[in-house]
C-alpha positions in Angstrom: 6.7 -85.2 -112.7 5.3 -87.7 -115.4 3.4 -87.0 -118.6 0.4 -87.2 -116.5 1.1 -84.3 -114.9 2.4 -81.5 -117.0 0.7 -78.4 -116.9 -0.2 -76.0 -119.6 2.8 -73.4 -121.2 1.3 -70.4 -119.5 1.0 -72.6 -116.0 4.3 -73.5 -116.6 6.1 -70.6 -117.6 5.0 -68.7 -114.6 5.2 -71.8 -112.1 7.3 -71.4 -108.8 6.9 -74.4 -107.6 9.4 -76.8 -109.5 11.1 -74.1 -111.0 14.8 -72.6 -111.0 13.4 -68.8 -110.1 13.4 -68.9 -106.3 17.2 -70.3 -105.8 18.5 -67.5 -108.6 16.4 -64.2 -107.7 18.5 -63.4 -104.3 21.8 -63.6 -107.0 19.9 -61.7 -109.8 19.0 -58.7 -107.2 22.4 -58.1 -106.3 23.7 -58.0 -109.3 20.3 -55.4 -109.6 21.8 -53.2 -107.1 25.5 -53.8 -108.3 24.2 -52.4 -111.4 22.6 -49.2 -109.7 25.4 -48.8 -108.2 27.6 -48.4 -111.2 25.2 -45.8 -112.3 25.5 -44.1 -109.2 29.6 -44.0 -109.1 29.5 -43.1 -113.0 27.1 -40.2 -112.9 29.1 -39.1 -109.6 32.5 -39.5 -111.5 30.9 -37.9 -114.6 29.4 -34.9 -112.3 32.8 -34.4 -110.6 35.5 -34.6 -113.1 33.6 -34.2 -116.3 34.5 -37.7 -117.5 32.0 -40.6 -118.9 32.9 -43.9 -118.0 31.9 -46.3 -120.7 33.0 -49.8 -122.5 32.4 -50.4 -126.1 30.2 -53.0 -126.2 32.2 -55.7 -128.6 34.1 -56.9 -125.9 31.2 -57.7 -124.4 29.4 -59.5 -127.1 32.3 -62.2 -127.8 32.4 -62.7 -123.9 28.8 -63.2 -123.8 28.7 -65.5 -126.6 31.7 -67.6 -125.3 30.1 -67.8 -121.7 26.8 -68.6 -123.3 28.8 -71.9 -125.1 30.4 -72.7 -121.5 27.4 -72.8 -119.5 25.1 -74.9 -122.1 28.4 -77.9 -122.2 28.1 -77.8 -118.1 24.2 -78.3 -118.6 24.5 -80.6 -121.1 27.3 -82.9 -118.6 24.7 -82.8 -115.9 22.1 -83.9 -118.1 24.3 -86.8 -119.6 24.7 -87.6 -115.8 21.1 -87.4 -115.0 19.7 -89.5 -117.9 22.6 -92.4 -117.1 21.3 -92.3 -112.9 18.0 -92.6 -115.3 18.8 -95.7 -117.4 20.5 -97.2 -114.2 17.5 -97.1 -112.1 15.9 -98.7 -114.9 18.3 -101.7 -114.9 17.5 -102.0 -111.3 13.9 -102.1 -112.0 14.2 -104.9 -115.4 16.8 -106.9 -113.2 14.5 -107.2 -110.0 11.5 -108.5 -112.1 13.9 -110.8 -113.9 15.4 -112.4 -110.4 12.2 -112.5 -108.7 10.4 -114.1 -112.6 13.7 -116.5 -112.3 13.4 -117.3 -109.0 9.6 -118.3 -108.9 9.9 -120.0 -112.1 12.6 -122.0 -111.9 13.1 -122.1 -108.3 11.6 -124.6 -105.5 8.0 -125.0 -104.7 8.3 -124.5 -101.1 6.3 -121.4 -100.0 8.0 -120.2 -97.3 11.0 -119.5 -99.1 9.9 -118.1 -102.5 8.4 -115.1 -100.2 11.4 -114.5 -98.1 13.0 -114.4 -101.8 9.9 -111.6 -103.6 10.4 -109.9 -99.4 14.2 -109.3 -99.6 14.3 -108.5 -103.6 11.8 -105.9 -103.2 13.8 -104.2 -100.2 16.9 -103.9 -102.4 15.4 -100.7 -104.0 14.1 -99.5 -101.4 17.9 -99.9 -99.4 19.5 -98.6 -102.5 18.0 -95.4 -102.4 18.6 -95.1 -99.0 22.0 -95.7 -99.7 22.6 -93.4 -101.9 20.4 -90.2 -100.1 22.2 -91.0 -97.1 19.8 -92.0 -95.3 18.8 -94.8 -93.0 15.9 -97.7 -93.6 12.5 -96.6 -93.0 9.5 -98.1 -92.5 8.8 -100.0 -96.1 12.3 -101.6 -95.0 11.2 -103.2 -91.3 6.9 -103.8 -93.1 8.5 -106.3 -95.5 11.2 -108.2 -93.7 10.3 -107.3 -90.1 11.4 -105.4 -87.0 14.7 -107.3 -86.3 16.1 -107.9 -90.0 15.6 -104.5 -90.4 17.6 -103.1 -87.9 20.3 -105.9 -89.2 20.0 -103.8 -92.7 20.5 -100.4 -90.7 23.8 -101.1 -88.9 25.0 -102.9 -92.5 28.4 -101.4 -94.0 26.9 -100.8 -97.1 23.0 -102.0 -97.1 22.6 -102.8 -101.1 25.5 -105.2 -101.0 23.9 -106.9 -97.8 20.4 -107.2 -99.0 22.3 -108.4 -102.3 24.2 -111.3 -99.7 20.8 -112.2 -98.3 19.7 -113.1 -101.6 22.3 -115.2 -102.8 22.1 -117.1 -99.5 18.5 -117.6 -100.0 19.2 -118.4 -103.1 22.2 -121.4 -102.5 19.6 -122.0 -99.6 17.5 -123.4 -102.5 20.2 -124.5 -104.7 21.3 -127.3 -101.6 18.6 -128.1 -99.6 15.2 -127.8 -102.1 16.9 -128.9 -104.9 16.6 -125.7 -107.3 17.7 -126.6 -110.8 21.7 -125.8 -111.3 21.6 -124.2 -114.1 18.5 -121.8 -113.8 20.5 -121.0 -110.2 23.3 -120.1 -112.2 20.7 -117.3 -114.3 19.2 -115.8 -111.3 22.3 -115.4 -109.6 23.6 -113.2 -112.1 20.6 -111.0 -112.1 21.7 -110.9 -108.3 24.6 -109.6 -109.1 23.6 -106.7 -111.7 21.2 -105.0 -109.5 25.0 -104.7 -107.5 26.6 -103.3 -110.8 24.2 -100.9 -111.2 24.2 -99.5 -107.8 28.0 -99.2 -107.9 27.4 -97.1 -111.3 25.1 -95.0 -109.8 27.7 -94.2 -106.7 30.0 -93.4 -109.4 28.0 -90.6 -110.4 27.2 -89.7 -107.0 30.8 -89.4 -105.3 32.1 -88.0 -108.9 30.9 -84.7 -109.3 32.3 -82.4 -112.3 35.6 -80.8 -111.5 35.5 -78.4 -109.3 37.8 -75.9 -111.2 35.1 -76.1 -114.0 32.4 -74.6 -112.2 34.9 -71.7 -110.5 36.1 -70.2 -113.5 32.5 -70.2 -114.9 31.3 -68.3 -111.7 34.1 -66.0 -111.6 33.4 -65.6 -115.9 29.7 -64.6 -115.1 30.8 -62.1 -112.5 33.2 -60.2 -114.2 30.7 -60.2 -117.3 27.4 -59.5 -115.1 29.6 -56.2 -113.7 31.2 -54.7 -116.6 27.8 -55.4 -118.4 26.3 -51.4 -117.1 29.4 -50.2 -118.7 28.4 -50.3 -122.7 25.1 -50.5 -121.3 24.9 -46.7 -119.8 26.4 -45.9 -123.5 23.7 -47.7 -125.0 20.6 -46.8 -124.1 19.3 -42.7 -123.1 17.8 -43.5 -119.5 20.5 -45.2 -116.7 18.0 -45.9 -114.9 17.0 -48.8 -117.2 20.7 -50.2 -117.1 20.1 -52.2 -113.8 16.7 -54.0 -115.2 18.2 -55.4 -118.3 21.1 -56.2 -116.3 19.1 -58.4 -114.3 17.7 -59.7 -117.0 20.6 -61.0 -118.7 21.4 -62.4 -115.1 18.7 -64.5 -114.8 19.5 -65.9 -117.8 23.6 -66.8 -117.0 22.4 -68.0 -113.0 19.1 -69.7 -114.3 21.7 -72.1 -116.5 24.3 -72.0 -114.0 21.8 -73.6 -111.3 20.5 -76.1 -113.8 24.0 -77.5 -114.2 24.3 -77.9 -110.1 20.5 -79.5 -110.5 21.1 -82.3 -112.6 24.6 -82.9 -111.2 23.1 -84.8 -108.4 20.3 -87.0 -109.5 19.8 -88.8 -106.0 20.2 -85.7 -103.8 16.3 -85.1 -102.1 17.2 -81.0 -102.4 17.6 -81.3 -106.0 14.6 -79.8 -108.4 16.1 -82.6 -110.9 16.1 -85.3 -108.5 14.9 -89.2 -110.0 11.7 -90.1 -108.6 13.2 -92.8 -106.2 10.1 -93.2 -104.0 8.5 -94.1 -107.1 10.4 -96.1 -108.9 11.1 -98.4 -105.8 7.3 -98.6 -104.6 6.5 -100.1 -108.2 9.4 -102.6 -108.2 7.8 -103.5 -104.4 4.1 -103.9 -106.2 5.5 -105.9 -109.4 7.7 -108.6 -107.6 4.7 -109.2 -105.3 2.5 -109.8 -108.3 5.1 -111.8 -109.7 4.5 -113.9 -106.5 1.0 -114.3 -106.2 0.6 -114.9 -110.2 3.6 -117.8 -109.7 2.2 -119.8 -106.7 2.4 -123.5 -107.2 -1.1 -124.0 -106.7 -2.1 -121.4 -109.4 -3.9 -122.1 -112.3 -3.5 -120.4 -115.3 -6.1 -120.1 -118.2 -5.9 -122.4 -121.2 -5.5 -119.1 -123.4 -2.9 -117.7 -121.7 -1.0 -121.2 -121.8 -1.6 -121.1 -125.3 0.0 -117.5 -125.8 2.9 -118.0 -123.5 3.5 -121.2 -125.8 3.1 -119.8 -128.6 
């Protein structure tokens, strides 16, 4: 989803596709039916002994307000979450231009290995989203460094951290035998090591998920309130038969905020509605440190104007 892409409010707010509806509605029907049956038991109870189960509806009010409160922090946590997965994949796109800038810039002239250098820095994303999906190197991973490096990637430990050794040894490869400049070696080589720092952030998030015992007592909260909810209800309004609708309603509302929070929990997960556009984000660091390449070859020439702008 960009900007590019939204849809109208009346598109939207009857869109499936995207949407939280279709994982909710098999949770909001039962509690449907629990509801009916409620009804059923009360009017059979009522019929039999003469006695009207009901709840005043206070109770209910303060419980609903309370679990309202609870279920907006546990969105807003997964959202925090999502948004710092957000500003890390960023970090790992602005650190991969800068290496590859550095590298080119400041690095040798020999061809050969500034494109081993833009090949291997533009699998890191690709390998770090691999990593953290799960999932092994595909086919952007063998097109850019070739058949056999690529199944040395797969059967790597942990493939970020050996795409990230690749690099430094390209780079020390450099340093000793082409004569790279010391200290622009030094500069590069710690954009190396960021784009490891913010990979080991983002496994943070992903092996961290919120405490369990948070999201069981808000479950078990949401139950009790979704079935005493016919009680005041069958009070309330004239027809029963309207008592299982509205409760439904109000369940969409509690699950639809409850399944948010699991959404955003886990920005890298593929199954996720919330999940970061990975495939993206890594295809454009792929197409700018290639650019960076073919605008930075030694036997380049750049226009007088632009010369004069970057001097400026």
């Amino acid at each position: 989803m960009s900007f590019q892409t939204r849809q109208g409010f009346w598109r939207e707010a009857f869109a499936l596709h995207g949407s939280i509806t279709p994982k909710v509605m098999p949770n909001v029907l039962i509690f449907g039916l629990a509801a009916g049956g409620i009804c059923g038991a009360s009017w059979f109870v009522e019929t039999l002994f003469q006695v009207r189960i009901v709840l005043a509806v206070a109770p209910l009010e303060f419980a609903g307000a309370a679990l309202g409160v609870l279920l907006i922090l546990r969105t807003n946590a997964g959202y925090d979450r999502w948004w710092e997965a957000r500003k890390l994949w960023g970090g790992i796109v602005n650190q991969s231009r800068n290496f590859v800038i550095g590298a080119m810039t400041y690095g040798p002239n020999d061809s050969e290995c500034r494109k081993k250098i833009v090949r291997w820095a533009a699998v890191f994303p690709h390998v770090a989203r691999l990593s953290l999906r799960g999932e092994l190197p595909s086919s952007e991973v063998a097109n850019l460094v070739g058949p056999e490096d690529g199944r040395r990637v797969a059967t790597a430990e942990h493939m970020p951290s050996f795409v990230a050794f690749i690099l430094g040894d390209l780079l020390h490869e450099a340093r000793e035998t082409l004569k790279m400049d010391g200290f622009a070696f030094i500069q590069v080589d710690r954009e190396r090591a960021l784009l490891i720092d913010h990979v080991g952030a983002c496994e943070r998030i992903q092996k961290t998920p919120l405490p369990r015992v948070y999201s069981i007592n808000i479950r078990r909260f949401i139950v009790v309130f979704l079935l005493t909810l016919p009680l005041p209800l069958m009070d309330q309004l004239d027809h029963d038969w309207l008592v299982p609708f509205i409760t439904m309603l109000v369940a969409y509302l509690f699950l639809s905020l409850d399944q948010i929070g699991v959404e955003l929990e886990n920005p890298f997960s593929t199954s996720n509605l919330s999940k970061l556009p990975l495939d993206e984000i890594s295809a454009g660091i792929e197409r700018d440190v290639h650019s960076v390449l073919q605008t930075t070859q030694p036997d380049a020439v750049r226009p007088a104007g632009n010369m004069a702008r970057t001097n400026g």
